[in-house]
C-alpha positions in Angstrom: 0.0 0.0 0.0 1.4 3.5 -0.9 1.3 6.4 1.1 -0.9 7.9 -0.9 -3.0 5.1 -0.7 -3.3 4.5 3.3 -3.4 8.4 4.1 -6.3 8.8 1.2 -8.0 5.6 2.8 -7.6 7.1 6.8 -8.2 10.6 6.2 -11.5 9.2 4.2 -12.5 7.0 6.8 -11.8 9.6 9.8 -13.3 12.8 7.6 -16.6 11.4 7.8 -16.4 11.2 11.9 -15.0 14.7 11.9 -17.7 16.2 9.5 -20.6 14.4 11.7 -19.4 15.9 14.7 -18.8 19.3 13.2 -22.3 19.2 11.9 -24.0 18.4 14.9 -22.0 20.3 17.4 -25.6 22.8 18.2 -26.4 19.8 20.0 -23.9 20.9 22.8 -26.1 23.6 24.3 -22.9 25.0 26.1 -20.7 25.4 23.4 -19.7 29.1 22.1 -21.6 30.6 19.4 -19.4 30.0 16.6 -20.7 32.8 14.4 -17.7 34.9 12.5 -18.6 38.5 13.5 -18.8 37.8 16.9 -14.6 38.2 17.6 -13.3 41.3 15.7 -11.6 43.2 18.5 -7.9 42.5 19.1 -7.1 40.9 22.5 -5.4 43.9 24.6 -3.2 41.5 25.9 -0.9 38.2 25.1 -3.2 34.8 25.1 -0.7 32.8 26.1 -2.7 29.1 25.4 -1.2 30.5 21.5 2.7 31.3 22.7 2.0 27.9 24.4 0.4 26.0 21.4 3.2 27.7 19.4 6.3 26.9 21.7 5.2 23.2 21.5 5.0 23.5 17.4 8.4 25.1 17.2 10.3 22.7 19.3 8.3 20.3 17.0 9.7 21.6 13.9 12.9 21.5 15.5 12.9 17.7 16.1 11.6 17.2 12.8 14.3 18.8 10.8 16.9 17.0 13.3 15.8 14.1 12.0 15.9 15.2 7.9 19.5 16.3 9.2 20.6 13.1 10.7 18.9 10.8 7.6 20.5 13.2 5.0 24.1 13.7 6.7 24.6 10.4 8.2 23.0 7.9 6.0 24.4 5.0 8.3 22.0 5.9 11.1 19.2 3.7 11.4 16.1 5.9 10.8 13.6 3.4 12.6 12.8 5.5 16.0 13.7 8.7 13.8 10.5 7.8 11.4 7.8 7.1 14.5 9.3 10.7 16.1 8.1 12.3 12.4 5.2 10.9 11.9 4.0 11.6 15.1 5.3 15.1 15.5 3.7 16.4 12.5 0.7 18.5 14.1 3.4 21.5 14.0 2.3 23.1 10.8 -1.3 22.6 10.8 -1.2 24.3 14.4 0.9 27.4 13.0 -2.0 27.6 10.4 -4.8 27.2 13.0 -3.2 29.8 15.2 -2.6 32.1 12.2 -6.2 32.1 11.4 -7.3 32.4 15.5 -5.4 35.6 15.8 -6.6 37.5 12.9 -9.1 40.5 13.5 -10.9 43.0 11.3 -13.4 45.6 12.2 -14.2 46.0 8.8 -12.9 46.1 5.3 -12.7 49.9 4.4 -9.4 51.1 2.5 -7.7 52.4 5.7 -7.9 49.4 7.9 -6.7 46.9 5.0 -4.1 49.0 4.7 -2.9 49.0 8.4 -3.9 44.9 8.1 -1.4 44.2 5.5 1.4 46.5 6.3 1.3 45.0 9.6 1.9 41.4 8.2 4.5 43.3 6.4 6.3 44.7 9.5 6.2 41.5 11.6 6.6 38.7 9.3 7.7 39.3 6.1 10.2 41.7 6.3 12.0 39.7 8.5 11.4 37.1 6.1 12.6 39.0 3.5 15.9 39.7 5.1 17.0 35.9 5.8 16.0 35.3 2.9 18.0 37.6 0.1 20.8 37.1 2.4 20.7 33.2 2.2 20.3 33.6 -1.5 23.5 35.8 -1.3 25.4 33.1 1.1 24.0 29.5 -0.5 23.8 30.5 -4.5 27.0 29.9 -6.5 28.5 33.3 -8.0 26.2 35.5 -9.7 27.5 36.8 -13.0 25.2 40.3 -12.3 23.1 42.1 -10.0 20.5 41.5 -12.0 21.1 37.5 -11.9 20.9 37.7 -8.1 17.5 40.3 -8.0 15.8 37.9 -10.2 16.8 34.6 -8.3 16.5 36.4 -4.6 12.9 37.5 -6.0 11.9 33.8 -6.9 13.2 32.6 -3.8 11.3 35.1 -1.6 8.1 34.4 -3.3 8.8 30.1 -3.4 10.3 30.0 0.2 13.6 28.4 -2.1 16.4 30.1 -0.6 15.5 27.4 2.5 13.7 24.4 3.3 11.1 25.7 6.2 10.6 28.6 4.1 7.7 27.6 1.8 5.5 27.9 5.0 6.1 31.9 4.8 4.3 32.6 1.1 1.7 29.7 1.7 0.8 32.0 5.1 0.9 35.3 2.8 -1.8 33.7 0.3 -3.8 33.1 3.6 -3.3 36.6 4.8 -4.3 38.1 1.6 -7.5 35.9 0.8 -8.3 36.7 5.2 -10.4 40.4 4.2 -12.6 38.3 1.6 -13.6 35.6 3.8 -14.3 38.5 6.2 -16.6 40.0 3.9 -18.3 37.2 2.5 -19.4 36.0 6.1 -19.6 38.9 8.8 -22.4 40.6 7.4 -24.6 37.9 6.4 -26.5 35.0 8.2 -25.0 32.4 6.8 -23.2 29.7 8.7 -19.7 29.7 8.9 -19.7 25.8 9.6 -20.4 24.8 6.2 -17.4 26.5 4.8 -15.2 25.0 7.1 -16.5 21.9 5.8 -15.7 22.8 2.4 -12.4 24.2 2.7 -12.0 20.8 4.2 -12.8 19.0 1.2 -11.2 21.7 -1.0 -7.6 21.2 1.1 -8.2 17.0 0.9 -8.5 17.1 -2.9 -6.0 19.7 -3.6 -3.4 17.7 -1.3 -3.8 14.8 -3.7 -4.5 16.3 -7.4 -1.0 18.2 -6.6 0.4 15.2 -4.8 0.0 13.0 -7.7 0.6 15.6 -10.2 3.7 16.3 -9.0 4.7 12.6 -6.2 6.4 15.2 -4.3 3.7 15.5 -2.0 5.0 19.5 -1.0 1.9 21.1 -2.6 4.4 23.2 -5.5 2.6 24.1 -8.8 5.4 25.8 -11.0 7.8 25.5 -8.0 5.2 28.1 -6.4 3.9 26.5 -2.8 0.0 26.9 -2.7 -2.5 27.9 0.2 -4.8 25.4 -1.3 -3.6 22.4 0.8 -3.6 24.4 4.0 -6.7 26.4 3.4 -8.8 24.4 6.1 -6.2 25.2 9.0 -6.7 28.9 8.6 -10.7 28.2 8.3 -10.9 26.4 11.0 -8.7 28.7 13.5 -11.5 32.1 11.9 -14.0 29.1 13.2 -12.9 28.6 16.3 -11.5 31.6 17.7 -14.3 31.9 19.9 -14.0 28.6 21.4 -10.4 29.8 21.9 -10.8 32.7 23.8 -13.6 31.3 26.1 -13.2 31.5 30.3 -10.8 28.2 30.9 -13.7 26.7 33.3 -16.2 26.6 30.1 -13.4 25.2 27.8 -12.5 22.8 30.1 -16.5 21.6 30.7 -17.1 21.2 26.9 -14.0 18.7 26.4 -15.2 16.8 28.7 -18.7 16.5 28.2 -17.4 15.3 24.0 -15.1 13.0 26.2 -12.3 14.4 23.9 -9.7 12.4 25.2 -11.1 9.4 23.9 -11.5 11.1 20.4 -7.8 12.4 20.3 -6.7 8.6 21.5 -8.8 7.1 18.5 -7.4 10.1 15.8 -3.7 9.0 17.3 -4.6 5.4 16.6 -5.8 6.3 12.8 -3.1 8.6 12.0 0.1 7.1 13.6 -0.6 3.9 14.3 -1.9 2.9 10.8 0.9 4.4 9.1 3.3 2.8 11.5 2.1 -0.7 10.9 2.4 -0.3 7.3 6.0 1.1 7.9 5.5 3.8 5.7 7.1 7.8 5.3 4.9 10.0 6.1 7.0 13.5 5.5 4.0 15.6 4.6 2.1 18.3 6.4 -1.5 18.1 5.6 -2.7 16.2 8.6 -6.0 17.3 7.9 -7.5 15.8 11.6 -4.4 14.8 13.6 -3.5 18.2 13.4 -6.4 19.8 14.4 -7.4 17.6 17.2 -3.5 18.1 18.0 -4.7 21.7 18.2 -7.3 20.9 20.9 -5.3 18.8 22.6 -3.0 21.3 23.2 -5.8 23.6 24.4 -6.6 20.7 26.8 -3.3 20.2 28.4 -3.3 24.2 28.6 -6.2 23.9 30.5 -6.2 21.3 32.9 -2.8 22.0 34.0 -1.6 24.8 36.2 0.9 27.1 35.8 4.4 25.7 35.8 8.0 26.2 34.8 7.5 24.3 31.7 4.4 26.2 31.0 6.3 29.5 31.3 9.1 28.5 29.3 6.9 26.9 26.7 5.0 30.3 26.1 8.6 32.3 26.0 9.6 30.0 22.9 6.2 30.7 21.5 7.0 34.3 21.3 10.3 33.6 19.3 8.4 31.0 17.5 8.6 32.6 14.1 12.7 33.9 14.4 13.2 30.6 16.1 11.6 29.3 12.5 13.3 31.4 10.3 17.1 31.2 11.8 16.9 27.4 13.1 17.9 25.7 10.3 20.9 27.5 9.5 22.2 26.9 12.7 22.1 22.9 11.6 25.1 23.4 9.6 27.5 24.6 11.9 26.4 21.9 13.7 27.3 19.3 11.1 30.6 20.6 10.8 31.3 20.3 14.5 29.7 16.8 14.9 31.8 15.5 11.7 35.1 17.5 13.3 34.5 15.7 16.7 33.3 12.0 15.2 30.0 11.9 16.1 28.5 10.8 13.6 28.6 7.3 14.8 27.1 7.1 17.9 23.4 5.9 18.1 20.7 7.6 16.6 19.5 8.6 20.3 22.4 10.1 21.3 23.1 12.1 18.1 19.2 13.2 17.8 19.4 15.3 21.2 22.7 16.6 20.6 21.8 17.9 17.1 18.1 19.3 18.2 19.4 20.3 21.6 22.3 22.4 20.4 20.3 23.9 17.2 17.3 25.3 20.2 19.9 26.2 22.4 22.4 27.7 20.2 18.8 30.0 17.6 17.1 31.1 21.1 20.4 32.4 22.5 21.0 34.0 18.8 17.6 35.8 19.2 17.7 36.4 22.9 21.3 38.8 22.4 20.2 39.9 19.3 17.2 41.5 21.1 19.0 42.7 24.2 21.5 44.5 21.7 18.5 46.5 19.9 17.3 47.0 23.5 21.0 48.5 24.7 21.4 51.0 21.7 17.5 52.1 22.0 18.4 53.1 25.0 21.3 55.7 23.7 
């Protein structure tokens, strides 16, 4: 069976569970009014169940590219616990998506405020973006014969993520941004219920992961070498859809989950999505985890709010706040660590071993980065 064929046949199976429950969820009287317009004023404050959520999806990314590192750059390694750790941790980009789509806000859709909209994703994202980027293109691309040769392959590369692996997630989250306002305005105004978009931007993400998949038997979701929004659409749906479940009082969140009993559904969508693939002993390096991730998502929001607040806690909503430097400086810092790790010998030891020296040293070694970086802009701001 290919992977195609037992992630077609799970996702098929478990869609129909997901889509029942979605469409009878008026049936729990106490759950939040899922209507769109009901959440268009920016929090005035952090939430920090989202630094939380996106601390845990960092460190995820993290440990997966550890493991692309350690199959790519020391073939010898066996890969069998590095395969189960993949599979397993791949909730991290669906929950990036969800979050993205949580945290947006509109008031309305005149001129001025799109403006202020955009130009803020602008500020915060993709000018740092931009930055790593056309450097990277500078650092990793052979000799350019012209200025012009390097504007035209550092523009390609900005717009297809090309200039490094973890950056095709940056334009696929731009197409979201841009397409937010008219999803806005196509729902806020009208009575029409929201839920059965969700279910068919589920449906319109499910077939567009497999026309481009087998298009293309890359499974990265590229038309043209472009990545596309199409494949992540229902993340970024679903986050608009339950933002206010999100932001509810802990005490109500934590009364809904377990009058669904949504342990039990999160132990059964572990089973489908990880355990099936594992028996098979198949790959799964792809991203569209169109129900593991999600209920990932709310999983997260359950440990968030059934446990107090601890170290870990703390620590895990600090890393959240880094989460998208952490994303965009991480895997440069892999290479240095090659080096050193083929310098010392390393490369031999067991699979364990080497996996928490490479992911350990690549978190320790991007927060610090970020951490000094920001206490230097903080020390001349203050000249």
């Amino acid at each position: 069976m290919t992977i195609e064929g037992i992630s077609l046949l799970s996702l098929s199976v478990f869609s129909v569970i997901f889509i029942s429950i979605l469409s009878f969820h008026r049936r729990f009287r106490d759950f939040p009014c899922l209507k769109f317009h009901h959440l268009t004023e920016k929090p005035k404050k952090r939430i920090g169940f989202f630094d939380f959520a996106k601390g845990l999806a960092i460190m995820a990314v993290i440990l997966i590219h550890a493991i692309l590192i350690i199959e790519n750059f020391f073939p010898h390694q066996s890969m069998r616990y590095g395969k189960i750790i993949n599979n397993a941790l791949r909730f991290a980009i669906p929950v990036f998506f969800i979050s993205s789509g949580a945290l947006l806000f509109l008031k309305n859709i005149e001129k001025q405020t799109l403006k202020n909209f955009y130009f803020s994703k602008i500020k915060r994202v993709f000018i740092p973006y931009a930055l790593f980027s056309f450097c990277l293109t500078y650092i990793f691309s052979e000799g350019f014969e012209s200025k012009l040769q390097y504007f035209s392959v550092a523009v390609k590369d900005l717009l297809t993520g090309g200039s490094l692996i973890p950056y095709w997630f940056i334009p696929v989250l731009f197409q979201l941004y841009i397409i937010y306002p008219f999803i806005w305005h196509l729902f806020s105004h009208k009575k029409k219920n929201f839920s059965f978009f969700v279910i068919f931007s589920f449906f319109f993400s499910l077939t567009s992961y497999y026309i481009l998949s087998f298009n293309y038997l890359n499974l990265n979701q590229y038309l043209g070498g472009f990545p596309l929004f199409a494949p992540y659409l229902f993340f970024f749906v679903l986050g608009i859809f339950l933002k206010p479940f999100f932001f509810e009082k802990k005490e109500k969140i934590k009364y809904f989950l377990k009058k669904i009993n949504f342990f039990t559904f999160f132990s059964l969508t572990f089973l489908i999505y990880f355990g099936l693939p594992f028996f098979f002993s198949l790959d799964n390096y792809y991203n569209v985890r169109l129900i593991y991730g999600p209920t990932a998502m709310i999983f997260i929001l359950f440990i968030y709010s059934f446990t107090k607040t601890n170290k870990a806690k703390i620590f895990l909503e600090k890393i959240g706040k880094e989460s998208l430097y952490l994303y965009l400086l991480h895997f440069i810092i892999f290479y240095p660590i090659i080096h050193f790790i083929s310098l010392m010998g390393l490369g031999s030891i067991n699979f364990s071993l080497l996996f928490f020296i490479i992911a350990f040293l690549c978190f320790f070694l991007s927060y610090f980065i970020i951490i000094m970086f920001r206490k230097l802009i903080s020390l001349f701001s203050s000249f």
